[in-house]
C-alpha positions as CSV (number, residue, x, y, z in Angstrom):
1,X,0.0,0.0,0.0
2,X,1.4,3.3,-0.8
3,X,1.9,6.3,2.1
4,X,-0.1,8.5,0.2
5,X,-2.7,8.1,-2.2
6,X,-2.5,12.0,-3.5
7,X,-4.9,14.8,-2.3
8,X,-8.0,12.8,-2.3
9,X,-6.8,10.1,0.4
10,X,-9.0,9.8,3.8
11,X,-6.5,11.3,6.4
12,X,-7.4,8.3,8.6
13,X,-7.5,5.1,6.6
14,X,-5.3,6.5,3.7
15,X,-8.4,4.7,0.9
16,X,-9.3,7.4,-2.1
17,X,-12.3,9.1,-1.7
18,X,-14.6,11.5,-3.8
19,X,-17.0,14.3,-3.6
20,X,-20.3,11.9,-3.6
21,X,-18.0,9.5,-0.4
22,X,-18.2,12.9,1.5
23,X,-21.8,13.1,1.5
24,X,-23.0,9.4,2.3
25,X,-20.4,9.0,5.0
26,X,-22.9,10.1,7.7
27,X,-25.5,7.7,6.7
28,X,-22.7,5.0,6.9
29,X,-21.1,5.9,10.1
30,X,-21.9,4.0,12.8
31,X,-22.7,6.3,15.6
32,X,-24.0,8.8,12.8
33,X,-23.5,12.0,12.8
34,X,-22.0,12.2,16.4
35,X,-19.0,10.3,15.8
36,X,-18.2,13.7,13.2
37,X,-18.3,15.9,15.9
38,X,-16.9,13.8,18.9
39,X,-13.0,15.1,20.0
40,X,-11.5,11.8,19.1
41,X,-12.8,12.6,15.6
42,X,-10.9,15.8,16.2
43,X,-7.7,14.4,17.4
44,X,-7.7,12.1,14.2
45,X,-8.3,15.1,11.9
46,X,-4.7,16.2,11.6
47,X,-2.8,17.4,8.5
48,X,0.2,15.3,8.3
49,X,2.6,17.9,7.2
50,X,2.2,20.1,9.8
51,X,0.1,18.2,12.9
52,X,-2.1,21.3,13.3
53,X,-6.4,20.3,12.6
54,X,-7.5,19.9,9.7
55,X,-9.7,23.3,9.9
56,X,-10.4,24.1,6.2
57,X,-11.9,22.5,3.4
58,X,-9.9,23.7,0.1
59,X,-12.8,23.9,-2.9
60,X,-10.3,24.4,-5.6
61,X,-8.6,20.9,-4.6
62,X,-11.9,19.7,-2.9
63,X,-9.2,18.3,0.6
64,X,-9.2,19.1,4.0
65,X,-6.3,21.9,4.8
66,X,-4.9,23.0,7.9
67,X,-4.3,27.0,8.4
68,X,-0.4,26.3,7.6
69,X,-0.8,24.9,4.3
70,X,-3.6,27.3,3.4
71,X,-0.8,29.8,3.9
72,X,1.7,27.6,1.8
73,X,2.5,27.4,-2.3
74,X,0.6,24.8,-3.1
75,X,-2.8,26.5,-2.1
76,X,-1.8,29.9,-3.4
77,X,-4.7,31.1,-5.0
78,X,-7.3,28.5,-3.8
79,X,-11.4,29.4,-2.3
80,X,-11.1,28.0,1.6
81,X,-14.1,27.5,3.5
82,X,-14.7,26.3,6.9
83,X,-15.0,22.6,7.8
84,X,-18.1,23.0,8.9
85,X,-19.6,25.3,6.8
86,X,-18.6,23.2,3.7
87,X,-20.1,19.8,5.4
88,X,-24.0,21.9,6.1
89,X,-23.4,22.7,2.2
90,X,-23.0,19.0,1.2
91,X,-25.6,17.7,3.0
């Protein structure tokens, strides 16, 4: 299995995922849509570049961002918005 699967890889499990996989998860999820918001969820959601949370969804690259690599090169440019505020949009 490789390390990383490019900019579409689950931060947890490394397996691809797309835009449509972002909106069923809840209905998947065992404990629904409290295991989203529950801290270990939280702890999990770290960018690893930079171990800071996973805070902002890029919609140019459609992948979770921390505030470091919003600020970086490869994001120059790019529409942010708020975890979420992104996640009551693809519901």
């Amino acid at each position: 299995m490789q390390a990383s699967l490019g900019p579409s890889a689950c931060p947890e499990c490394q397996r691809p995922y797309n835009k449509e996989d972002l909106k069923s998860s809840q209905s998947t999820s065992k404990e629904g849509t409290q295991a989203l918001n529950s801290p270990e969820m939280e702890k999990m959601l770290l960018c690893s570049e930079h171990d800071e949370k996973l805070k902002l969804f890029c919609e140019t690259d459609q992948k979770l961002v921390c505030v470091i690599c919003r600020d970086g090169d490869k994001h120059k440019g790019h529409v942010f918005k708020p975890v979420k505020e992104a996640a009551q949009i693809n519901k």
